[in-house]
N, C-alpha and C positions, 0 to 999 in steps of 0.2 A: 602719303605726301612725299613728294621730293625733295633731296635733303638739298641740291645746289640747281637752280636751274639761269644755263647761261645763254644771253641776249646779244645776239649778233646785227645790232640795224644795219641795212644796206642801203645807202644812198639812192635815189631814181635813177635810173639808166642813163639817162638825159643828161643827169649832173655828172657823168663818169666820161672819158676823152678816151678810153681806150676801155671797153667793157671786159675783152678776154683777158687781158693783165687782171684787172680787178675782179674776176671770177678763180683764175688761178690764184692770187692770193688768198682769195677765198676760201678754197680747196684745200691751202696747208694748215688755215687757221682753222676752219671744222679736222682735219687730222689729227692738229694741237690737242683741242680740245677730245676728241673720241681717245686719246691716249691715257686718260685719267686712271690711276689706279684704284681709286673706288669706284663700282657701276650704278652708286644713288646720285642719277645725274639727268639731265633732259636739255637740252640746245634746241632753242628756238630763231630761226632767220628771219627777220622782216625783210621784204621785200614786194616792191611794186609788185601787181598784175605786169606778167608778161617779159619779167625780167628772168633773162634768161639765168638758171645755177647749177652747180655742179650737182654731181653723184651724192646723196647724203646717207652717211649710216642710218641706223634704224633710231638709235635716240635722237637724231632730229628731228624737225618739225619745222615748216613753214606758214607765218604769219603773214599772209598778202593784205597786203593796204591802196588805196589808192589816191594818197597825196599829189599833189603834182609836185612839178620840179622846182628845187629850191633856188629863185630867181637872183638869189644874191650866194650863191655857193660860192665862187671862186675869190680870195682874199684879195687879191686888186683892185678890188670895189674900192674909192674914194673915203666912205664912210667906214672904217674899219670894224666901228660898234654894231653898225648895222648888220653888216656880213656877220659878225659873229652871234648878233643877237638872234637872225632868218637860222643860224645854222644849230643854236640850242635847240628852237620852234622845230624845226625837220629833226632833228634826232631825238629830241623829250618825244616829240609823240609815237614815233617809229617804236621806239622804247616801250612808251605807255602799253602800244597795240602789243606788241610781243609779252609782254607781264599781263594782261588783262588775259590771254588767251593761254596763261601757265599757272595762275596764282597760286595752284597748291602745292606751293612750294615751301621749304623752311628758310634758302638763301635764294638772293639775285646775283649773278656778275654778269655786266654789260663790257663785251668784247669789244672791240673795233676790229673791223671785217679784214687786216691785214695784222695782227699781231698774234705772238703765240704765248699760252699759259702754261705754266708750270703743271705737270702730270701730278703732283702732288696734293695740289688745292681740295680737292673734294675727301679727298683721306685725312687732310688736316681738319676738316671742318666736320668732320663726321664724330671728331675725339673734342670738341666744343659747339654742338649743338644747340646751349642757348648765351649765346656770344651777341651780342651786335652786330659784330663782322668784324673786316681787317682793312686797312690800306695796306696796299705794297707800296711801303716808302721804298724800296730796295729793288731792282727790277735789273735788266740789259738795254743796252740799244744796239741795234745790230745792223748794217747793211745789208740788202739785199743780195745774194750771191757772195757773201763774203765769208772768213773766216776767222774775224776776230767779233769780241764782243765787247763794251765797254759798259764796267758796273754803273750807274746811276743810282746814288743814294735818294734822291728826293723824287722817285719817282712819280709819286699819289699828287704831286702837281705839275707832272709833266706829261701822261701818257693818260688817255681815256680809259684804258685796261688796267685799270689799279684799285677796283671798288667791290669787296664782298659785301653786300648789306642785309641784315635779317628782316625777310619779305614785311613784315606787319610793318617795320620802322618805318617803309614808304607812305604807309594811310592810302592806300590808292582806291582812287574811288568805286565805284559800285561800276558805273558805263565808262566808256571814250567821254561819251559827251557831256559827262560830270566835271571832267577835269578842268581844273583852273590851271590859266594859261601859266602863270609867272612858277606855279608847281610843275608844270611839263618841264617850262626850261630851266632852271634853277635847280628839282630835285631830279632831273629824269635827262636832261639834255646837257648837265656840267659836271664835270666830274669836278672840280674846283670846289663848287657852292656846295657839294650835298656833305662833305664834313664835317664843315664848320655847322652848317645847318645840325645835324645831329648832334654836337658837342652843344650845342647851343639846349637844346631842349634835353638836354640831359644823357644823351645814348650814343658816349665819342667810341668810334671805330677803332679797335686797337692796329698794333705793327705787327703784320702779317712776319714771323720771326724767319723768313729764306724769301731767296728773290725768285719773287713769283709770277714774273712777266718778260715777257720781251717786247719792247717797242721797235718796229721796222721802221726804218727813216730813209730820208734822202733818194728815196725812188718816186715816178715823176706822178702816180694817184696819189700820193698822202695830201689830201685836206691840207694841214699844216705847212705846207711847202718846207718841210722839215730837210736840215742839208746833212749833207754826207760827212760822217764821221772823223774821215782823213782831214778834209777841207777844214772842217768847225775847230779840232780838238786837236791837230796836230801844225798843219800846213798854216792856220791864220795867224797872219802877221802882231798881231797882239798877242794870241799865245808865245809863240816866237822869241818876242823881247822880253817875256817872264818866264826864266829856264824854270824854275821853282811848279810855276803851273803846269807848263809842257813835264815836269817830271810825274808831277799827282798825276795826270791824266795817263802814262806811261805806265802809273801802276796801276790803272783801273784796267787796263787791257786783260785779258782771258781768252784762249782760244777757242773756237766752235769744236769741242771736244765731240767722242761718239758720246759720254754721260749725259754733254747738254743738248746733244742731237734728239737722247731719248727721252729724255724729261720734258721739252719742249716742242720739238717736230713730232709727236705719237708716232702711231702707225706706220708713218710712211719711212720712220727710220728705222722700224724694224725687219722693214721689206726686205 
């Protein structure tokens, strides 16, 4: 059995506006990941038939599906609820298909196909083996090309990469075509609901004790239409007229050090 095995869904081709940006993001986030310093590990990528990916180490592994494209991706949609609801539905099962085709595993973490994980994760989890899991309330957020970082304490409701969970706690069914719908998006498609959901039946996720993620923001693929770090936390005019906050936010800064180059870029920062 594998003691972490981590889930990377990829969006349909169709629903991406620039495929080779979001292939290279891709590329640094399987690097992220292949940097782990324990090797009980296994990376599984969903992705459509036909969708073109990068080079993958040997602990990956490709999960082709053939969903079509999710009609309401883009968050401009009218109905807000609805877009978000199509967009649980395309990643719960994206998800599902990648767990149904790994199950023997001890842990799940479901990545998002542009962020990077702490090199530490599967070494910590190796020294609590029968844990529930963790959220990373404690995480980065970092711009693309840049070279600052800003700590985020609450991350486990801000970043879809914030969710260790021990495989059996999901129940996952026997086939795909067992699966109840409001279980795809809820346990498998929200990083939000599946907490509370296990605090709820008795199996709460503890605080992953070091920040164990970084969310990429403010680049023009993120889903989220997530904005730029300068703009949001420094530059906006409501920050501005509360020096108080512009100060807290001043001390969250941290620079993209080589420590957290090698903790969170793998491989490619040892090149």
């Amino acid at each position: 059995m594998t003691l972490v095995t981590f889930i990377i869904p990829v969006r349909h081709q169709e629903n991406s506006n620039d495929w080779s940006s979001l292939k290279d993001r891709l590329s640094q986030t399987v690097a992220s990941i292949a940097g782990q310093t324990n090797s009980d590990w296994r990376a599984v990528i969903v992705a459509n038939e036909g969708a073109d990916l990068p080079d993958l180490p040997a602990q990956f592994s490709v999960a082709r599906v053939t969903f079509p494209p999710n009609q309401l991706h883009d968050l401009d949609g009218a109905d807000r609820e609805k877009v978000y609801d199509a967009f649980r539905l395309d990643k719960g099962r994206r998800v599902l298909s990648g767990m149904l085709s790994a199950r023997d595993t001890r842990f799940f973490m479901i990545v998002d196909d542009d962020d990077f994980v702490s090199a530490n994760i599967v070494a910590f989890a190796a020294t609590h083996p029968d844990a529930n899991g963790w959220k990373i309330d404690k995480g980065y957020l970092w711009n693309e090309g840049g070279r600052l970082l800003l700590h985020h304490n609450d991350f486990a409701n801000f970043c879809g990469t914030s969710l260790i969970v021990r495989s059996d706690l999901y129940h996952l069914p026997a086939t795909f075509e067992d699966a109840d719908i409001d279980f795809v998006k809820s346990m498998l498609g929200s990083h939000i609901r599946i907490g509370k959901a296990l605090a709820d039946a008795g199996n709460p996720l503890a605080a992953l004790p070091f920040r164990g993620a970084i969310y990429r923001v403010g680049h023009s693929g993120a889903h989220s239409k997530s904005s730029n770090l300068i703009s949001t936390y420094f530059l906006n005019m409501s920050v501005l007229r509360r020096p108080r906050e512009l100060l807290r936010n001043l001390l969250r800064v941290r620079t993209l050090d080589r420590s957290l180059r090698n903790e969170f870029f793998g491989v490619r920062a040892n090149g």
